[in-house]
Structures are given as structure tokens and as C-alpha cells.
N, C-alpha and C positions, 0 to 999 in steps of 0.2 A: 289488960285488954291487948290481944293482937292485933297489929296491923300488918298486913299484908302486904307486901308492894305491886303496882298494877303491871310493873311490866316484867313480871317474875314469868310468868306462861307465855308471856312472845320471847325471852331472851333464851328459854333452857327448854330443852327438852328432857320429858317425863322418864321414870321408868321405863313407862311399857314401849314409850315411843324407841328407848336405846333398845330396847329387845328387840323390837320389831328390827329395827334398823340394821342391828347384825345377825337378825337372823337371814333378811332379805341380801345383805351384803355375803355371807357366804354361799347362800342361791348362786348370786350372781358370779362371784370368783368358780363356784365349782363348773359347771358349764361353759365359762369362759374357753379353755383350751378347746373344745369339743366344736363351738361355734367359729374360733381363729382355723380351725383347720379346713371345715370344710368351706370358707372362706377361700383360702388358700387354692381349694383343688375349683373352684370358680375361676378365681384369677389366673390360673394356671401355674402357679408359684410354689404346689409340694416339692418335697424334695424325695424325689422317688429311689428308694431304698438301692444301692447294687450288692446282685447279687457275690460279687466276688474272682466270679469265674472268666467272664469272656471280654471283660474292658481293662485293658493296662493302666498300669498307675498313670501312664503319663495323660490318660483320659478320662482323669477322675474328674476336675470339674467339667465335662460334658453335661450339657444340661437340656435334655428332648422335653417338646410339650408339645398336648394334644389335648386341645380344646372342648371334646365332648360332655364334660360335666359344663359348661356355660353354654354349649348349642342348646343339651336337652333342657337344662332350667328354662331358659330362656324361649326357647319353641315353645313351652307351654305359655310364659307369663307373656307373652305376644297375644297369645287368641283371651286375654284377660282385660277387653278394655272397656273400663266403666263409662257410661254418658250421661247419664242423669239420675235426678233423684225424681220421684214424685210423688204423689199423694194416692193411694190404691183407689180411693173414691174419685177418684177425677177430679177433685177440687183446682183451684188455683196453687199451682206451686210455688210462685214466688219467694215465697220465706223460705222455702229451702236452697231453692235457686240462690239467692240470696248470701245464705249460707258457705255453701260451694265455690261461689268466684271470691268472696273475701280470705278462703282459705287453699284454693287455687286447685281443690280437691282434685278432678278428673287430670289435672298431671301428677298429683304426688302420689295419686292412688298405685299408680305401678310401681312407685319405691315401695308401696308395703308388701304389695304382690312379692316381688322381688325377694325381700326381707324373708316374707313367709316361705318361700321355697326353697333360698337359700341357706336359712337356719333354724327353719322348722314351726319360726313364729314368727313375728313382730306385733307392735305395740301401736295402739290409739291412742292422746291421751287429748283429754277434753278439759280447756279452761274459759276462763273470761277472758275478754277482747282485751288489748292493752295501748288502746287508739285515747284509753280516759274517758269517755262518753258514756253516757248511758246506754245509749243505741249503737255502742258497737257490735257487732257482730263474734258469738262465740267462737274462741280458735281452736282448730283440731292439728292436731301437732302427730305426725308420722316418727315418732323413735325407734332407734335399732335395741333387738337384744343385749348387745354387745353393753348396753349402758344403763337394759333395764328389767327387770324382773318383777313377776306378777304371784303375789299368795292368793290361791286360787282354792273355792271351797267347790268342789265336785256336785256337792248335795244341791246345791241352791244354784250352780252353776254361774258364779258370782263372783267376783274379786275381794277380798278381807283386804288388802294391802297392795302397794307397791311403791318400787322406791328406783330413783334415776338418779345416777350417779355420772358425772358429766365435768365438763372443761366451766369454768366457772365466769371465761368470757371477762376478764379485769378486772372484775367485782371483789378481789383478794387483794390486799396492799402487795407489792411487791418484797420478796422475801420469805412467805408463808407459800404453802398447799394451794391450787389452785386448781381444786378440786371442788365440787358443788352437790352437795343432796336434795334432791327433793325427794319428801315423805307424803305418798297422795293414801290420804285418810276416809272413809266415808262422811263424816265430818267438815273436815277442815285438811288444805293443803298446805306443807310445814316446807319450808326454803331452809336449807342450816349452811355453813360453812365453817371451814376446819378453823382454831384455833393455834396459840402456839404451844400450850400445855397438851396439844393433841384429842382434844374433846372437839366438840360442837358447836356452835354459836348460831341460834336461830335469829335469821334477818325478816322472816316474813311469814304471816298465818294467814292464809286468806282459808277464811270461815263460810264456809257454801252449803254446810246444811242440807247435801243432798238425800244424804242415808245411802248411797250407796258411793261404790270406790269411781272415779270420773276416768279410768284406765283399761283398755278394752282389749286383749289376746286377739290376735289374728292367727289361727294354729293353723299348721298346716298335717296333713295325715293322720289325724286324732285316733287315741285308742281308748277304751273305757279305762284302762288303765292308765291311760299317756295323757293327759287333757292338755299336755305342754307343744307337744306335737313333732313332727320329725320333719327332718330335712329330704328333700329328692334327690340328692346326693349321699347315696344312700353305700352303706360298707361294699354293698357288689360294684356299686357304680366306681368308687374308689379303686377298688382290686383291680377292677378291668382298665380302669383308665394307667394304672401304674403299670401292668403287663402291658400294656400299649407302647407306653412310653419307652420301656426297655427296650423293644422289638424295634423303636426305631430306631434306640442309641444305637442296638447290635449291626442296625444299617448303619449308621454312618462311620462306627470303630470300621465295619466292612470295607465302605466307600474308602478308608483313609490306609488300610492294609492292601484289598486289591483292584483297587481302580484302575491302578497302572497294572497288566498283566505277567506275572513272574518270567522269567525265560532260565535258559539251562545252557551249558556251552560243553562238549564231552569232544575232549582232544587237542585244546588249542595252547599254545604255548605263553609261557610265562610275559613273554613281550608285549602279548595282548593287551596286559593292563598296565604295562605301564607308558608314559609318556616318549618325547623322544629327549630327552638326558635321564629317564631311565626312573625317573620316583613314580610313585603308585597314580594311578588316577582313581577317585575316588567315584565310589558307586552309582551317583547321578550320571555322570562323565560316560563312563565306561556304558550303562545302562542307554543311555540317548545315543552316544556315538562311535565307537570303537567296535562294539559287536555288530554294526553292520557292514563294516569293511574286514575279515580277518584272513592273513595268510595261511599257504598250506604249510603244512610242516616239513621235517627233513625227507619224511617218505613222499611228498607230494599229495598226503589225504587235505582233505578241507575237512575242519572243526564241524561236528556238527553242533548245531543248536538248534532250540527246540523251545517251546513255552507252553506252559501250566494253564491248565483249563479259568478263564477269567469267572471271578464272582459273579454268582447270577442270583439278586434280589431277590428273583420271585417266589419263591420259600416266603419269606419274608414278607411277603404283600400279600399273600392269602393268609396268613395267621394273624395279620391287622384285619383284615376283609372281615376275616371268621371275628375278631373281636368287635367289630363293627357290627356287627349280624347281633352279637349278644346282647350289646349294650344300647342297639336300637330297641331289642325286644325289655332291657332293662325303662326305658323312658317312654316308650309309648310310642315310636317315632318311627318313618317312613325308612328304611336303611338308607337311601339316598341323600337322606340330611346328614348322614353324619359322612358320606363319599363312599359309600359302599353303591356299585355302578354294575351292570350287568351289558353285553352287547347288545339286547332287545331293550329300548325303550318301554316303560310301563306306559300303558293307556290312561287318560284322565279317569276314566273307572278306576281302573287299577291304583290310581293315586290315592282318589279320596277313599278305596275301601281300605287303603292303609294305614290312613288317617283318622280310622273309625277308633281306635284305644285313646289316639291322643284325644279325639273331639270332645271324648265322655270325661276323659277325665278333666278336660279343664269345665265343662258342667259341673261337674263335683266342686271343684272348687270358687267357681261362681256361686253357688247356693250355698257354702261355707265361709265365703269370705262377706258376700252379698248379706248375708247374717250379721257379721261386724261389723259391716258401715250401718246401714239399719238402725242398732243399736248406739252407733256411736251419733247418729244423725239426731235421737231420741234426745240423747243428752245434750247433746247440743243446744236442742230448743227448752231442754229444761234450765240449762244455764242462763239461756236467753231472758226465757220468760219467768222463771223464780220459781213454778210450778209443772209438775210435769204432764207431757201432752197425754192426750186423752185416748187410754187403751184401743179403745175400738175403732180409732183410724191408725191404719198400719200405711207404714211409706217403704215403697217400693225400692229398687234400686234397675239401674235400665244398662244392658250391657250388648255391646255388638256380639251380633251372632259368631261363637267360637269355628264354626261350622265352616266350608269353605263350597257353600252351594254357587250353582252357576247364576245369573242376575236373570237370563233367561227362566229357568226351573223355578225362581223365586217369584218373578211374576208372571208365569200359568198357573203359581197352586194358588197366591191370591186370586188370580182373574176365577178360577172355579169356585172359589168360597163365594165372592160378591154372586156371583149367576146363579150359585146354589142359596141365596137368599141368607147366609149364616150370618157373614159379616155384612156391615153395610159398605159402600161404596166411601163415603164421605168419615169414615171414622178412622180414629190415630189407628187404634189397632191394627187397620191395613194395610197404611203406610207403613207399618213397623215391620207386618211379615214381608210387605217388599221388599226389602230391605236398603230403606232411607235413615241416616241418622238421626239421632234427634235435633240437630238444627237444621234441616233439611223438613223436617214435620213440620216444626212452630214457620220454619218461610210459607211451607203451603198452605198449613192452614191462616196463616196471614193475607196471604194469595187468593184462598176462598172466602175471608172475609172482605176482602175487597174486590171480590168478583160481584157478593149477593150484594153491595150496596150500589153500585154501576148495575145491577139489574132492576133494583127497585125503585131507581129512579127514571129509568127508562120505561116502566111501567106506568109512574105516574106519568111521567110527558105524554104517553099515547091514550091514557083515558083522560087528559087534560086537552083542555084549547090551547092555540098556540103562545096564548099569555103567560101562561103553567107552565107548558113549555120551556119558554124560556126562563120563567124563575128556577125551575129546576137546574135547565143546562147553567146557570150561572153557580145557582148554590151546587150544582156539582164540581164546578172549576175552581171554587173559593174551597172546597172540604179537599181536593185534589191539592191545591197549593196550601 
């Protein structure tokens, strides 16, 4: 008879689990360089190639930066702000509400925006609370790619695997790897840490039985071929930002050869340069002081001198101008975000019809990313509650208008919708196209529910005696306190 040991499947992992695991660990190494770089051109920390020709050695480490790959990411993930979650039936949202502040969503939501634009993905990943209770609250956890990779099935549009690979936080004795796997399973989620033999060591299986992977792709730029998604820093944006950067070293190598204007001296004698016991005076010396005092020579002429047409920039500022022109048309962006300036002021027309590429596309990625949370919101309550929620109520996601209409414009089209009978006066939807936040809605409509009950009590006092009367005004002072 075999006996088995019980803790054989929480201390090792399986076969397929090591397969999986290195196959998802070279995932992740091979894209690694690809996402450090465009990092990089974010932070502004490339190291822009020189070409060879027009900067001396002694200005090699020059180091010019220009910020346009962070304006344009960034101008977009700005008009990307999440505000609520809710329930498409108008139910009570609380539970989701709920959800949201114990995991602090509407501020980390923009680290994943971010993530997503900058490396072309990021990552959801959905567990149980770790508060110990029962009634904790499911945690959603925002990861970078940088740490974590997603086996992604196209067909089913679904995750097979993922695995994060991470600082392991002192959980390693000192002296070993301190390094930490986590393997998220449709099944069951596998915790390992590195060994000294160089293997694995699983410390923890939390068994969740969901049937699907609890790991959610946030992509950004999706192709039917790409489902990983691309970055908005994109090879053209790169290119231009590098030719940028050059164009200004070549200003400042400029700045540092002709700032001071060259001069020429045709005739003047040997004594000019030098001191009075007669040694050389050296080039600063001679350049600031000597050439503007010099005698005439034996025949009586005076030296002449003369000086060299001084560096003039502006070469140089129109072929940034013109790279600005490109690479606003590369991001979507007004040319004046990135300093590209004209003598005529644009008109506020003229601003927001500039603003019409950028507006649409952060749409697009509102209903693509608005997708993500959705789904991860989904699981959430399925972790919650052990079963999952029920198809035919779908949950919303509520985002400020990317848009930059005037506050005027925004309440005449509602004021016409309520007159044209479409909307009503007294519903959320109206305040929304006003455009009020959503904790600006839940005050008013708090507002109007304590408006109808100060009406309905003054109703009963006036079809009451003044007996009534005053029970009311009382029991409306006691529900007021």
C-alpha cells in the first residue's frame, strides 16, 4: 500500500506547473529590454545616438533632453479619469462602491492608464482581502509589465496563465534569492520562492476554484494580431524625439563655439600680444583686452580689425518648430502643447477643433480600458461572494468627459433636452450631461431628498390644525437633528 504524503502538492511544484512557469518567465525576459526602453524615452533618460560629425570629443558627455514622449503620453492619460462604478440597472451600488474605496481604485486607476500607454499593457490582478475576515473586501492589485506576463488564448479571449515575478519583501532568510513567483492558475493561485539547490519552493496554494485565470490585460493599441498591445511611444515618436535632441546639442556645442563673436586683426605688430616684459598674453586676455586699444605701426596705419558674422540659432529653431509640427501630428496633440507658437493667437474654436484627434482617441481608450475594469470589477464580486454575478446585470464604469466643452454649452444642451421632454429634469442622467461629478450628483440628489421631505411635511401642517401643526414642526426638528 502507498501512502502519499499531504503536503507533497503544497511544497513542489508539478511538471506542468515548471513548464508553464518557464515558459511565462521567458515571455517575460524577452520583452523586458523593449519595455526598459521605452521607459526610458518617458523619463527622458535615452541615450541619443551621436552622430559623429558636428560635436567634439570634448562634448561627448553632453546630454540634451526634450520631454515630448511624457507631454504626449501624458496629455492623453490626463483626459482618462475614472469616477465610479455602477450598476447599468440603476440598482443600489454600494457593493461596488464598496469595493472601490477599500482598494483605493479611482487613484490607482491612472497608474494602470499610465502603465498601459507607456508599455502598451498593464496588468489587474484580482485576489482575496488579506484583512483575515470573512467580509473582507476583494483586492485588486495594479502591476507593471515590467514584472508580469499574461498566456493569453485569442479564441476564447481569455487568459490560460500568468506569472509575477517580484521582490519578495523579507519573506527569503537572508543569504538566498530574493526573488518571489507567483503562478495565477484558473484553479488555484501557487506563491513559490527560490531555493538554494536553485529550484522552487511553494509556500502557499490558495485554491479559488474560479475556472477562470483571476489576471486581467489592460492593452493598449490592439491588433487582431497583437492582443498584447503597443506602446504610444511608438518607433516614429522615438526617431523624432532623438533628431530633436540632437538639434539642440548642435545649439549648445553652437552656444559654446560662437557665443562670444570671432574678431580678425590684419596689420598689427607682434607687441600686441604680448604683455609689458614681453611673454605672450593668452587668448582670453588678448580677446577682452588688448584688441581694443592697438597702436599704429612704423608707417603710421592703424590695424585693422574686424569680426565674423555671430551664430544665429534660428536655423535651428525652425527645424525643432518643424519637429514639433510632426510629432504633435504623431500624438494627437494641439502643436502648442509641445511649444510650437505662432504670432496669431488660436481662437478657443480653433483650440478645441485641434483637440478633436486627441478627444476621440482617449474615447477609444476609455471603452477599451472601461472593458478592463468591468471585467475585473466582475471578479471581484465573484471572489467576494464564491459565485459569480449574474450575466444580465452588466456594471458600468463612469468617466469624466474627455472632452473640453465650455460649462456654458454643457448647460444649454441639457437645458433643451429637459424642454424637449427627453430627459427629465430631476434624473442622474442630467446632471451627468451637465457636467457634475459624480459626488456632486449623490450631494444633490441627497439635496433633493431632503428638499421632498421638508415639503411633505409642510403639506401635512397646512391640511392639519394647528395641533398637527405643531407635531409636525417638532417631529420635523427632532428628524433635522
Amino acid at each position: 500500500m502507498t501512502i502519499t504524503s499531504p503536503d507533497i502538492p503544497l511544497t513542489f511544484l508539478s511538471d506542468d506547473e515548471l513548464a508553464l512557469i518557464n515558459t511565462l518567465r521567458a515571455d517575460l525576459l524577452r520583452d523586458r529590454w523593449s519595455l526598459l526602453l521605452r521607459d526610458a524615452y518617458f523619463n527622458g533618460e535615452q541615450l541619443v545616438r551621436d552622430l559623429g560629425i558636428s560635436i567634439p570629443p570634448q562634448l561627448k558627455g553632453l546630454h540634451t533632453v526634450i520631454g515630448w514622449p511624457r507631454v504626449g503620453v501624458e496629455s492623453l492619460e490626463e483626459r482618462l479619469d475614472l469616477e465610479a462604478f455602477r450598476w447599468a440597472d440603476g440598482a443600489d451600488s454600494s457593493d461596488l462602491a464598496e469595493i472601490v474605496e477599500a482598494n483605493d481604485l479611482l487613484d490607482e486607476a491612472s497608474l494602470a492608464h499610465l502603465d498601459a500607454l507607456v508599455y502598451g499593457r498593464g496588468y489587474l490582478a484580482v485576489g482575496s482581502g488579506d484583512c483575515g475576515s470573512p467580509d473582507c473586501p476583494p483586492l485588486i492589485s495594479i502591476e507593471s509589465p515590467l514584472d508580469m506576463t499574461l498566456l493569453w488564448d485569442a479564441r476564447t479571449r481569455m487568459g490560460m496563465a500568468a506569472l509575477r515575478e517580484c521582490q519578495s519583501d523579507g519573506l527569503v532568510e537572508s543569504g538566498l534569492d530574493d526573488r518571489m513567483l507567483v503562478l495565477y492558475l484558473p484553479d488555484q493561485t501557487v506563491m513559490a520562492l527560490p531555493t538554494q539547490s536553485g529550484g522552487w519552493e511553494v509556500v502557499d496554494r490558495d485554491i479559488h476554484n474560479l475556472g477562470v485565470v483571476p489576471v486581467l490585460r489592460m492593452a493598449n493599441r490592439q491588433r487582431t494580431a497583437d492582443r498584447v498591445g503597443r506602446s504610444e511611444i511608438t518607433p516614429e515618436v522615438m526617431s523624432i524625439t532623438d533628431a530633436a535632441c540632437r538639434r539642440m546639442m548642435g545649439m549648445e556645442v553652437a552656444a559654446e563655439f560662437f557665443g562670444a563673436p570671432q574678431r580678425y586683426i590684419l596689420g598689427a605688430s607682434e607687441s600686441a600680444f604680448q604683455d609689458a616684459e614681453g611673454n605672450p598674453l593668452d587668448a582670453w586676455a588678448t580677446y577682452i583686452g588688448r584688441m581694443l586699444g592697438l597702436e599704429r605701426d612704423e608707417d603710421g596705419n592703424i590695424p585693422t580689425v574686424g569680426q565674423f558674422p555671430a551664430h544665429d540659432p534660428s536655423g535651428m529653431t525652425k527645424i525643432i518648430d518643424l519637429y514639433a509640427r510632426i510629432m504633435s501630428a504623431q500624438f494627437g496633440l494641439p502643436p502648442h502643447m509641445l511649444g510650437y507658437t505662432t504670432d496669431n493667437p488660436a481662437s478657443a474654436d480653433a483650440i478645441r477643433s485641434t483637440e478633436a484627434k486627441l478627444v476621440k482617441r482617449s474615447e477609444r481608450r476609455i471603452r477599451r480600458f472601461g472593458a478592463a475594469w468591468q471585467q475585473a470589477m466582475r471578479l471581484a464580486l465573484w471572489v467576494r461572494d464564491g459565485e459569480p454575478p449574474d450575466k444580465t446585470r452588466r456594471i458600468e464604469t463612469v468617466w469624466r468627459n474627455p472632452a473640453t466643452p465650455t460649462v456654458a454649452a454643457q448647460a444649454d444642451a441639457t437645458v433643451k433636452l429637459v424642454q424637449a421632454g427627453i430627459l427629465p429634469a430631476d434624473s442622474d442622467v442630467t446632471l451627468e450631461m451637465a457636467g457634475l461629478t459624480e459626488g456632486q450628483r449623490q450631494r444633490v440628489a441627497a439635496d433633493r431628498l431632503r428638499s421632498r421631505g421638508s415639503s411633505v411635511l409642510d403639506r401635512l401642517a397646512q391640511m392639519s390644525g394647528p395641533d398637527t401643526a405643531q407635531a409636525a414642526e417638532v417631529s420635523g426638528g427632532a428628524a433635522g437633528f
